[in-house]
Every structure is written in C-alpha cells, then in structure tokens.
C-alpha positions as CSV (number, residue, x, y, z in Angstrom):
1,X,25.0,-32.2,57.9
2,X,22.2,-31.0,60.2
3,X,18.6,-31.5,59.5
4,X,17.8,-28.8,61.6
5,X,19.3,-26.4,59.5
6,X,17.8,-27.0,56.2
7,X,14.2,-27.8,57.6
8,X,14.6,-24.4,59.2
9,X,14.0,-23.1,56.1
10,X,10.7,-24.6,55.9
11,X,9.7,-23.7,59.6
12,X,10.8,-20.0,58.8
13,X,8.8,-19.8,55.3
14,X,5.9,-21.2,57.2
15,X,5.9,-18.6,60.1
16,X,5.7,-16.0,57.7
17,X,9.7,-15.1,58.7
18,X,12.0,-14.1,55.5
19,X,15.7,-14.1,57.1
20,X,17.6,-17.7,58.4
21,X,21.0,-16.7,60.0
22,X,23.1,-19.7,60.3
23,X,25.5,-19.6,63.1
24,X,28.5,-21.5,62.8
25,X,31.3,-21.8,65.4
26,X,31.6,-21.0,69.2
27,X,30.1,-18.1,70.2
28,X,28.4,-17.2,67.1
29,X,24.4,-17.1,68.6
30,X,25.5,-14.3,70.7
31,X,27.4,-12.7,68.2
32,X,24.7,-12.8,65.6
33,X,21.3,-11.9,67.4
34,X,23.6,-9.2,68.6
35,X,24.4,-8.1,64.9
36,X,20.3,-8.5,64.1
37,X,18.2,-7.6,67.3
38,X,14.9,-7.3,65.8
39,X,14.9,-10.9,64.0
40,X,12.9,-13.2,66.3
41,X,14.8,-16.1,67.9
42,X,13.4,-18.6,65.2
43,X,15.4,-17.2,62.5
44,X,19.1,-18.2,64.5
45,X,19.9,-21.9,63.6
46,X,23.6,-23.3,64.6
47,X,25.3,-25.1,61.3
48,X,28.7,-26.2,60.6
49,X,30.4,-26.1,57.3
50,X,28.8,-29.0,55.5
51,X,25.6,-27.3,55.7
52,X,26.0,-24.1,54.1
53,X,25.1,-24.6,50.9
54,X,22.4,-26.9,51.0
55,X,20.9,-24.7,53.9
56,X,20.5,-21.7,51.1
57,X,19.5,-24.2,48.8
58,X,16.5,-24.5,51.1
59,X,16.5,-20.7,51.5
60,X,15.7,-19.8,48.2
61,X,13.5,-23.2,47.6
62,X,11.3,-21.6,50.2
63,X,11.0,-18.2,49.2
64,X,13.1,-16.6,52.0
65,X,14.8,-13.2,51.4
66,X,17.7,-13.4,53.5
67,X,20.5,-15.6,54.4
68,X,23.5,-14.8,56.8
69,X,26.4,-16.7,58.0
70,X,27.7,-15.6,61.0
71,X,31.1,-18.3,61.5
72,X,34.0,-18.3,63.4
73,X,37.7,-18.6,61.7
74,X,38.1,-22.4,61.3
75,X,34.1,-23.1,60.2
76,X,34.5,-20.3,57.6
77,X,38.0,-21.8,56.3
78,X,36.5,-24.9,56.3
79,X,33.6,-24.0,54.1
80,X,35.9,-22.1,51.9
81,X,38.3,-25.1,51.4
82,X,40.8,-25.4,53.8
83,X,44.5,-24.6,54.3
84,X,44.7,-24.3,50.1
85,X,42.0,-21.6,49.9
86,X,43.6,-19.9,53.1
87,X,47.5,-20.1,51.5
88,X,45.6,-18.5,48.0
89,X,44.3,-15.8,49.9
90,X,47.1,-14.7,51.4
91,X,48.7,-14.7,48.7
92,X,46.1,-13.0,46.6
93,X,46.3,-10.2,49.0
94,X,50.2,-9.5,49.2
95,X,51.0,-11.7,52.3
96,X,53.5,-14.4,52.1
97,X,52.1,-17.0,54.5
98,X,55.3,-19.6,53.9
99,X,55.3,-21.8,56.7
100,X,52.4,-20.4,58.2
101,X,50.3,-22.5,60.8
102,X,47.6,-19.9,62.0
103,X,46.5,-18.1,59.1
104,X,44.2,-16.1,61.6
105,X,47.1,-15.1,64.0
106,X,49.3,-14.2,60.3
107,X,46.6,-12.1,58.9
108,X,46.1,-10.0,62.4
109,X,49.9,-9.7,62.9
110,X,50.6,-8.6,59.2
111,X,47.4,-6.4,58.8
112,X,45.4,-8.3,56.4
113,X,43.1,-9.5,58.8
114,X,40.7,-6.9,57.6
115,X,41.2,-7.7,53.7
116,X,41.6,-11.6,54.0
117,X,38.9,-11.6,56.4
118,X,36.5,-10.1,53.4
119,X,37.9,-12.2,50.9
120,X,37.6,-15.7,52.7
121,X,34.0,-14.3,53.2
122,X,33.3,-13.8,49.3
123,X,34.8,-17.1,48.6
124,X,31.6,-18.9,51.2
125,X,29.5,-16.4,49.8
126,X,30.0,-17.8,46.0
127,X,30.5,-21.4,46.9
128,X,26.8,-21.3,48.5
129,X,25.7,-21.5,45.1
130,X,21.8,-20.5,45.6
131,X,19.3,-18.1,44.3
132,X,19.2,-15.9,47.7
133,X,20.7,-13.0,48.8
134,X,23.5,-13.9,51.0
135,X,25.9,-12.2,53.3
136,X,29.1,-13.8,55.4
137,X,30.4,-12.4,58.5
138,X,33.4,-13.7,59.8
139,X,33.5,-12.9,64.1
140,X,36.7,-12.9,65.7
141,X,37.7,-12.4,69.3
142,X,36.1,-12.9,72.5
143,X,34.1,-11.0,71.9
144,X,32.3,-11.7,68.8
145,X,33.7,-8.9,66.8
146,X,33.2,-8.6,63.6
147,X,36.3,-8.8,61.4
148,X,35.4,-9.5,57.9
149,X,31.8,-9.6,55.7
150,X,30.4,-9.7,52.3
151,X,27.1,-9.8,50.5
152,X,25.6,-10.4,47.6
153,X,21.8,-9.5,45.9
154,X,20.2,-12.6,44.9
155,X,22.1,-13.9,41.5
156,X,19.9,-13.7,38.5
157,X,18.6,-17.1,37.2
C-alpha cells in the first residue's frame, strides 16, 4: 500500500481541495484529468488495489467530498476479488464465462462489456466501505475510454 495515497487525503483537506481521484493502472492520469479538467493536478494520486479502501477511509476522515477511482481492467478485478468475483459477474449477467481466461476480451466479444463493466464497478464501489461519496470508472482501450462506472452519495452513518 502507498503512503502517498492515503496522506493525500490530508494534503488535499489542507489545501482547501474536496475531490482525490485515485488512479490505478496504466494510462489512467491521462484518462482521468481528462474525465475532470477543472480539478487541479493535486487532486490525481496513482494507487493500486490495496489502497482503495483505506484511501477513502482517509477521504471521509478528512472531510473531503469526492472520491473517484479511475482503474484499468486487472487493478479493478483485483480490488473486486479476482477471477471468482469476475466468473460471478458474468454469470450474474447472463454470460457463461466456462473456460474463460480474459474476462475483458469475453465481456467485449459477447456484449457485456458495458453491463459487467458497471457491475465490477459497483462491486469496488461497495467494498471501499467509507462514509464518502464515491464513484468507479473502469477505462478501457488505448485510449482511455470509458467503459463502465458507478457512484454512490455518501452512505448514511
């Protein structure tokens, strides 16, 4: 787990900033300051998958308002639980992923990507776990496209 991405938290909180986007994966900076242009460069902080949830932990400890994931395909997977979480999503949404290496490559083939996507999205979104309002992009592509998201209000406590 990085440091830098739950003291960023702090650093935001005491700028007077209100959004940490946590990039995880490859090409996921680009992708997200290009999703939120007006947030100043402070706010983008790379992360892997182990940092997640205590990062929005932090979040809301800190009073911030926002928190976004911006991830790539295996980071997201990862932080949802792996090839089990990816098999039940499939499932869950009609595919039948038997003998299925590249859940990714299935979903886009198949024409889930778009559904799966979101799903494997809500799935990090309710394992972070923290009193924030989060969202979870998933980016696919050279390009940085965006191919699944979800969002939440902060959860009652």
């Amino acid at each position: 787990m990085t440091v830098e991405s739950i003291d960023a938290a702090a650093r935001l909180a005491a700028a007077g900033e209100s959004s940490l986007v946590l990039c995880a994966g490859d090409g996921t900076p680009a992708a997200a300051r290009a999703m939120l242009p007006r947030l100043p460069e402070v706010c983008f902080v790379h992360a892997g998958p182990a940092d997640l949830a205590p990062a929005a932990r932090a979040a809301a400890a800190h009073g911030l308002r926002q928190f976004v994931v911006v991830g790539r395909f295996a980071e997201l997977a990862e932080a949802a639980g792996g090839d089990a979480a990816l098999a039940d999503i499939t499932a869950a949404m009609g595919g039948d992923a038997a003998g299925t290496a590249d859940y990714y490559a299935f979903w886009e083939e198949t024409g889930l990507l778009g559904t799966c996507g979101r799903e494997l999205c809500r799935r990090v979104t309710d394992g972070l776990d923290a009193p924030v309002a989060a969202q979870v992009v998933l980016v696919g592509g050279a390009d940085g496209r965006m191919v699944g998201m979800y969002g939440r209000l902060a959860p009652a406590r």
